[in-house]
C-alpha positions as CSV (number, residue, x, y, z in Angstrom):
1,X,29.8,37.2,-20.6
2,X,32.3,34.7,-19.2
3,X,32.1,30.8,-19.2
4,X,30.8,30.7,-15.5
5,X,28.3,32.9,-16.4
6,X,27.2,30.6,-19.3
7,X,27.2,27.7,-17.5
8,X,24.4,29.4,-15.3
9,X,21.8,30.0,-18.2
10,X,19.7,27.3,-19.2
11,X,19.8,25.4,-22.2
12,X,17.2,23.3,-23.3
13,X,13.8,24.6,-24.9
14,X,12.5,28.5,-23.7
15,X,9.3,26.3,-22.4
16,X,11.2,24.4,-20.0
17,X,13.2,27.3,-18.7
18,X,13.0,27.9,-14.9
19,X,13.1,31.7,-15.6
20,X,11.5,34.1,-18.1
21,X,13.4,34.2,-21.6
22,X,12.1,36.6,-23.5
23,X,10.3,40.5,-22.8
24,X,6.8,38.9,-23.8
25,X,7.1,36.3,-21.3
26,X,4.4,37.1,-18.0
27,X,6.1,38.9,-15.3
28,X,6.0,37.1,-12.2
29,X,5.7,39.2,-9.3
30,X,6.9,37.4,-5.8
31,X,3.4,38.2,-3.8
32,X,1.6,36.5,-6.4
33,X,4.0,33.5,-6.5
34,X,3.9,33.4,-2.4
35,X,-0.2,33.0,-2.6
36,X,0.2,30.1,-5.5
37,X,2.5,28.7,-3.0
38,X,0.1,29.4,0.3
39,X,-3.1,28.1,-1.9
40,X,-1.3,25.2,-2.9
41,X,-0.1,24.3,0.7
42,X,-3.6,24.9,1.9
43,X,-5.4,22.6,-0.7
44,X,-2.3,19.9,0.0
45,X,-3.2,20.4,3.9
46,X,-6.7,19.8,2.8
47,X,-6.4,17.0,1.2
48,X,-3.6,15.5,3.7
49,X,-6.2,15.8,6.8
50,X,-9.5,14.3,4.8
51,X,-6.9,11.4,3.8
52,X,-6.1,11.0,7.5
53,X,-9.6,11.2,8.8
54,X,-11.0,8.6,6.8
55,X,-8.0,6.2,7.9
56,X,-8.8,7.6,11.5
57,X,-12.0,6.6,11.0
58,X,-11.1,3.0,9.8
59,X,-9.0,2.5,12.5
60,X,-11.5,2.9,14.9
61,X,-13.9,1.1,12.8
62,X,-11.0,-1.9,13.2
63,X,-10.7,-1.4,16.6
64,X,-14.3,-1.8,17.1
65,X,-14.2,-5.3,15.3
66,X,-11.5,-6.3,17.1
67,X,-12.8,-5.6,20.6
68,X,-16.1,-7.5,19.1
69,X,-14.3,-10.1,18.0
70,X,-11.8,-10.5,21.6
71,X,-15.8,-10.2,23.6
72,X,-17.3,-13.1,21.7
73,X,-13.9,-15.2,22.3
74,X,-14.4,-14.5,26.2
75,X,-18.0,-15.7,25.8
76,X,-17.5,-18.7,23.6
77,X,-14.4,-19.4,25.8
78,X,-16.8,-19.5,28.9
79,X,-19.2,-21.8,27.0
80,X,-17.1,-24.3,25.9
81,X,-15.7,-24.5,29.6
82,X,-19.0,-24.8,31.4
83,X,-19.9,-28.2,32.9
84,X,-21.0,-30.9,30.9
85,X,-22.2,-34.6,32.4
86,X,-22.6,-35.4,28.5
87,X,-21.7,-35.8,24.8
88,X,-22.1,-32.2,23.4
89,X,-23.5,-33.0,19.4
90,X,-23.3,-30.0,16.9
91,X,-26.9,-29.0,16.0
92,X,-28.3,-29.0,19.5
93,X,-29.8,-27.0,21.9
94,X,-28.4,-26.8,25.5
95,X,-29.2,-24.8,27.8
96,X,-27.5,-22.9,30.7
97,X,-27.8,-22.8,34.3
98,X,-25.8,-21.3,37.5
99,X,-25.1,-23.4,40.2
100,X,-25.6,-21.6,43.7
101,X,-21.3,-21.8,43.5
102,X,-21.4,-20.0,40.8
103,X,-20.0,-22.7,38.3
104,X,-22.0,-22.7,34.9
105,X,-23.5,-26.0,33.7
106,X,-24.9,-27.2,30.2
107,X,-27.9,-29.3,30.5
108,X,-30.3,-30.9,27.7
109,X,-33.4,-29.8,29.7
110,X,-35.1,-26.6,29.3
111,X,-36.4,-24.1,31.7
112,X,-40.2,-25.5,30.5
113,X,-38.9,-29.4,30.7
114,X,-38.2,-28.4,34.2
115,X,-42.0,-27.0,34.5
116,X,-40.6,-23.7,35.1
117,X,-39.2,-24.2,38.1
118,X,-35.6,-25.6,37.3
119,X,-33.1,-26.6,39.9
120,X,-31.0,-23.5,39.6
121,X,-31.1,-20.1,37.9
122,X,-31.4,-20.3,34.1
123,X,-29.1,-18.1,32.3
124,X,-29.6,-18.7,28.4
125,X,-30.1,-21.4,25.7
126,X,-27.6,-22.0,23.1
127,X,-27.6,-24.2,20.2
128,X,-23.6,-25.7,19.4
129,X,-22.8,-25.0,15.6
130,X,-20.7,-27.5,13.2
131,X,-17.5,-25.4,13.8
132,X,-18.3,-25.7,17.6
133,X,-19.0,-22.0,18.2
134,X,-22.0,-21.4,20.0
135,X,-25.2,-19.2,19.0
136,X,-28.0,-17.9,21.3
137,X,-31.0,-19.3,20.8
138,X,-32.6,-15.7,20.5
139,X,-30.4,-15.3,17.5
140,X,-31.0,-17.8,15.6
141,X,-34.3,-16.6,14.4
142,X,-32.4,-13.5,12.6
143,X,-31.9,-14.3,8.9
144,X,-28.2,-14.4,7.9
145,X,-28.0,-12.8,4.8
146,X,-24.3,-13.9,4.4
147,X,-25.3,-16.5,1.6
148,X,-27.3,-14.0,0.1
149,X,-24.4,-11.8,-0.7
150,X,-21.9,-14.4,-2.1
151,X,-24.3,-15.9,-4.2
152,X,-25.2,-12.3,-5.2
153,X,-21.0,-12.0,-6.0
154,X,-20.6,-15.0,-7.8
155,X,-23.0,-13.7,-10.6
156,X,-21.9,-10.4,-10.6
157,X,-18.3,-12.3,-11.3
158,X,-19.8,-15.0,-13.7
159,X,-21.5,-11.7,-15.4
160,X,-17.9,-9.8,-15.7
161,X,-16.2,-12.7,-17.3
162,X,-18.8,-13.4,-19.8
163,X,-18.4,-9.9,-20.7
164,X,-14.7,-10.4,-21.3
């Protein structure tokens, strides 16, 4: 055997040899190893597209928020810029009308103050938060359960340190 040839054999342990050492070792056969290989590809494939599907998935879920999120900006955008002949104070209920122009106006009167026949079309009542965001006064009867849930975390937390 020559020195090139020598170079070419492996020599670390028979177990980490790339190639059968021995006559006992199994016999590989090429078919076999080409459908390891195929079955292997097909469960990485698999795997590949279900990991791709559930970030398709969130991306749309994402996009969804966002378009949420830019459709209450229009409308709290829209809110804040109709007319106003007084002090807006967070915690009250205003309500609003159309002018026949089209211009939107806040007023402190209701639809029933007005004996139900106010000057011009009512369109909704809204009540101005802390944060100046508005919420619809059919909405606020829906129970926010967002307290609920951090109080809810800060236990479970307060429960996993006193574990520690």
């Amino acid at each position: 055997m020559t020195d090139e040839k020598k170079a070419l054999l492996h020599q670390g342990s028979d177990r980490s040899s790339p190639y059968p050492v021995s006559r006992l070792a199994p016999a590989f056969q090429a078919p076999a190893l080409a459908e390891e290989i195929e079955r292997a590809e097909s469960m990485l494939s698999a795997r590949t597209s279900a990991k791709l599907r559930v970030i398709a998935d969130q991306i749309k879920a994402l996009q969804a928020e966002a378009r949420k999120a830019l459709d209450e900006a229009r409308d709290e955008h829209a809110l804040t810029h109709a007319e106003c002949a007084f002090k807006r104070l967070p915690g009250k209920i205003y309500h609003l009308y159309r002018k026949p122009d089209g211009k939107r106006y806040f007023s402190m009167l209701s639809p029933e103050d007005w004996r139900g026949a106010p000057p011009h079309p009512y369109l909704a009542s809204y009540r101005l938060e802390a944060d100046y965001s508005w919420t619809a006064l059919e909405d606020l009867d829906q129970a926010d359960d967002t307290g609920d849930l951090v109080q809810q975390l800060l236990r479970i937390d307060s429960l996993s340190r006193n574990l520690d």
